[in-house]
TORNU-964631 format. One line per field, with one value per residue (C-alpha): z, y, x; residue in one letter. Coordinates in steps of 0.1 Angstrom, whole numbers, plus 2048, in hexadecimal, padded with zeros to 3 digits. Layout:
% TORNU-964631
Z	(Z / ...)
Y	(Y / ...)
X	(X / ...)
residuo	(A / ...)
***
This chain:
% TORNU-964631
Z	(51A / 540 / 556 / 56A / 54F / 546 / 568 / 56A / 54C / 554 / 571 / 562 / 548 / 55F / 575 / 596 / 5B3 / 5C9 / 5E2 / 5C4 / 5B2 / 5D8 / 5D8 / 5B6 / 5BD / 5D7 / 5C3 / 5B7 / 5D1 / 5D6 / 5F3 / 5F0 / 602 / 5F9 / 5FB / 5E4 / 5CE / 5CE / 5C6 / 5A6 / 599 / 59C / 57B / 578 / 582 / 5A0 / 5C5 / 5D2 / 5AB / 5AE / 58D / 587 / 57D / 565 / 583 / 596 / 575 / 56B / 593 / 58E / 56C / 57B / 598 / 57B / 568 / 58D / 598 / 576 / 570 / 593 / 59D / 587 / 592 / 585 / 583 / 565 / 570 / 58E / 592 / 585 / 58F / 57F / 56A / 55C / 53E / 533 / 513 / 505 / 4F5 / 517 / 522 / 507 / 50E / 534 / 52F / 511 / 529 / 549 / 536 / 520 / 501 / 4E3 / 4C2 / 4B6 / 4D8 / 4D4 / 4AF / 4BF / 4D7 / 4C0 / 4AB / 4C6 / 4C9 / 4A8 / 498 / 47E / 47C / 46B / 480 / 474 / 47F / 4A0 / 4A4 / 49D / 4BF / 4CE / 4BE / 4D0 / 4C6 / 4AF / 49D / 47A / 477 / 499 / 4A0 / 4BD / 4CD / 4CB / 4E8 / 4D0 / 4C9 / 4F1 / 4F7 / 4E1 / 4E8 / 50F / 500 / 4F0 / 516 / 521 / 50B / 50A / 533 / 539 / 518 / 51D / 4FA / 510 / 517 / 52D / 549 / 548 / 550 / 56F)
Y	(BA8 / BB5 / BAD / B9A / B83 / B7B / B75 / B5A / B4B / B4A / B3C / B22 / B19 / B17 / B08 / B1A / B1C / B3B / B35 / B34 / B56 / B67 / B5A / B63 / B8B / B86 / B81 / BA2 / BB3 / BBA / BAB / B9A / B85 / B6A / B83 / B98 / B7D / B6E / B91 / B97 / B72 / B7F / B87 / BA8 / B9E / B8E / B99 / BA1 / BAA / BC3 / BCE / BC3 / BE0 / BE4 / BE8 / BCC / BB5 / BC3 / BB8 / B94 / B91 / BA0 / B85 / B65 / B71 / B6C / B4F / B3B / B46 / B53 / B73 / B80 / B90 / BB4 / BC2 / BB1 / B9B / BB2 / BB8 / BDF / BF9 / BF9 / C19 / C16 / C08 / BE3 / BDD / BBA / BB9 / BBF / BA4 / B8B / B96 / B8C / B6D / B65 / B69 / B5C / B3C / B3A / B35 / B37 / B42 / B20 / B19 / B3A / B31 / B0C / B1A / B2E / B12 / AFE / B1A / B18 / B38 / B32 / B53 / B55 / B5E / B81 / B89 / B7A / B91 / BAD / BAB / BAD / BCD / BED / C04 / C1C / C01 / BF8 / BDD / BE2 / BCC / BCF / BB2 / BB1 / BA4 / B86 / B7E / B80 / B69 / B50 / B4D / B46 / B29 / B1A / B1E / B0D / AF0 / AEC / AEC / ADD / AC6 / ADA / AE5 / AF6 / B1C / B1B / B12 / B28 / B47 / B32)
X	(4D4 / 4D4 / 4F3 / 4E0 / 4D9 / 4FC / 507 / 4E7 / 4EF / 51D / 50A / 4F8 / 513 / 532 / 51A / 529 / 512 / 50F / 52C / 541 / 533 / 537 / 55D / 562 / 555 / 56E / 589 / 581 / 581 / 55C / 54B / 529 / 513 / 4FA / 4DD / 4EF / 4F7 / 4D1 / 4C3 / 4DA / 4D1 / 4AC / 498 / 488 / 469 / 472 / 470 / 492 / 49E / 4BE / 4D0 / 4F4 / 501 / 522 / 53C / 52D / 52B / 552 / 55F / 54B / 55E / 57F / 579 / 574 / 596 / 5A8 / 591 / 598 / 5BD / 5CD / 5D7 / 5F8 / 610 / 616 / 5F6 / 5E4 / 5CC / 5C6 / 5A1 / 59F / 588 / 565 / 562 / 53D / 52E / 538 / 532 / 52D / 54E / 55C / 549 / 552 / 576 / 575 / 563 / 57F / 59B / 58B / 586 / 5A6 / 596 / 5A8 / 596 / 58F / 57F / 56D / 564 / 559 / 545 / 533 / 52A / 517 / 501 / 4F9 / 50D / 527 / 541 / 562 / 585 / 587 / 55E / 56A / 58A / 577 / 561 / 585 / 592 / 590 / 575 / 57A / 598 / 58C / 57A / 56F / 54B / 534 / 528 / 505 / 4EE / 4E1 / 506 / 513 / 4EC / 4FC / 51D / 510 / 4F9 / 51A / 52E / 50E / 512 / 538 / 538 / 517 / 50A / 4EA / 4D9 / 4BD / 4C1 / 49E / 4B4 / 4CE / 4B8 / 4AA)
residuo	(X / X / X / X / X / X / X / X / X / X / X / X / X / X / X / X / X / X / X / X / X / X / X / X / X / X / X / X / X / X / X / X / X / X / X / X / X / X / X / X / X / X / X / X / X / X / X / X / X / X / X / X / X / X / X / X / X / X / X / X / X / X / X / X / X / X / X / X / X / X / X / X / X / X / X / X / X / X / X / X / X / X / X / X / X / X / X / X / X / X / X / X / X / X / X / X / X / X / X / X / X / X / X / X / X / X / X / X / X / X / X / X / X / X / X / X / X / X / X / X / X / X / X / X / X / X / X / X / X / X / X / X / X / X / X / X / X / X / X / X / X / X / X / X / X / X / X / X / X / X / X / X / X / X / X / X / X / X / X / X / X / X / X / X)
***
């Protein structure tokens, strides 16, 4: 699952146009502008199609943590330097704390998009690698858990439009 695919399909499911996307980048520190934006919404075989890479999908997630919660004070919740790869964990992670959700809401999300997992399969995409018990999250698992965001924030059971 390409960047560029998650960032259409937080699109679709927090159902934020592109003013709010460039605002959010913003928030991060990282300025962009509509072009920008339209190019990295693209898909592959499009004209125009520019890859999100990890530092600029880690500053868009940096920017929904502040955009959704607020700046804090002290340094956490700071948008941090991008450092290279971005794994999916990572990504579940951001979207986890950007959105507040507790492990029941995780666990309910889930289960709108059709996949049934117990508390301690769900902690385990949240452990550090290399910690025992340590999971990676898979692209199928990160696909899914986008179609249940989809659902909860939009009622949509289609996942045709969220790569539109």
């Amino acid at each position: 699952m390409t960047h560029n695919d998650i960032l259409r399909r937080l699109r679709y499911a927090l159902n934020y146009n592109n003013s709010t996307l460039i605002e959010i980048f913003r928030m991060s520190g990282h300025e962009i502008g509509p072009f920008e934006v339209d190019n990295l919404l693209k898909k592959e075989d499009e004209n125009g199609y520019v890859e999100c890479s990890s530092a600029v999908m880690e500053l868009f997630l940096d920017g929904l943590v502040i955009y959704k919660r607020g700046r804090q004070d002290g340094g956490a919740g700071q948008p941090q330097k991008a450092d290279g790869t971005l794994a999916n964990n990572d990504i579940l992670k951001k979207i986890r704390i950007a959105l507040e959700l507790k492990e029941e809401d995780m666990l309910a999300v889930l289960k709108l998009a059709g996949v049934n997992i117990s508390k301690s399969e769900l902690s385990a995409l949240f452990r550090r690698e290399g910690q025992k018990n340590y999971k990676e999250c898979g692209d199928q698992f990160l696909r899914n858990f986008l179609q249940g965001l989809t659902i909860r924030y939009r009622g949509d059971r289609s996942t045709d439009k969220a790569s539109a």
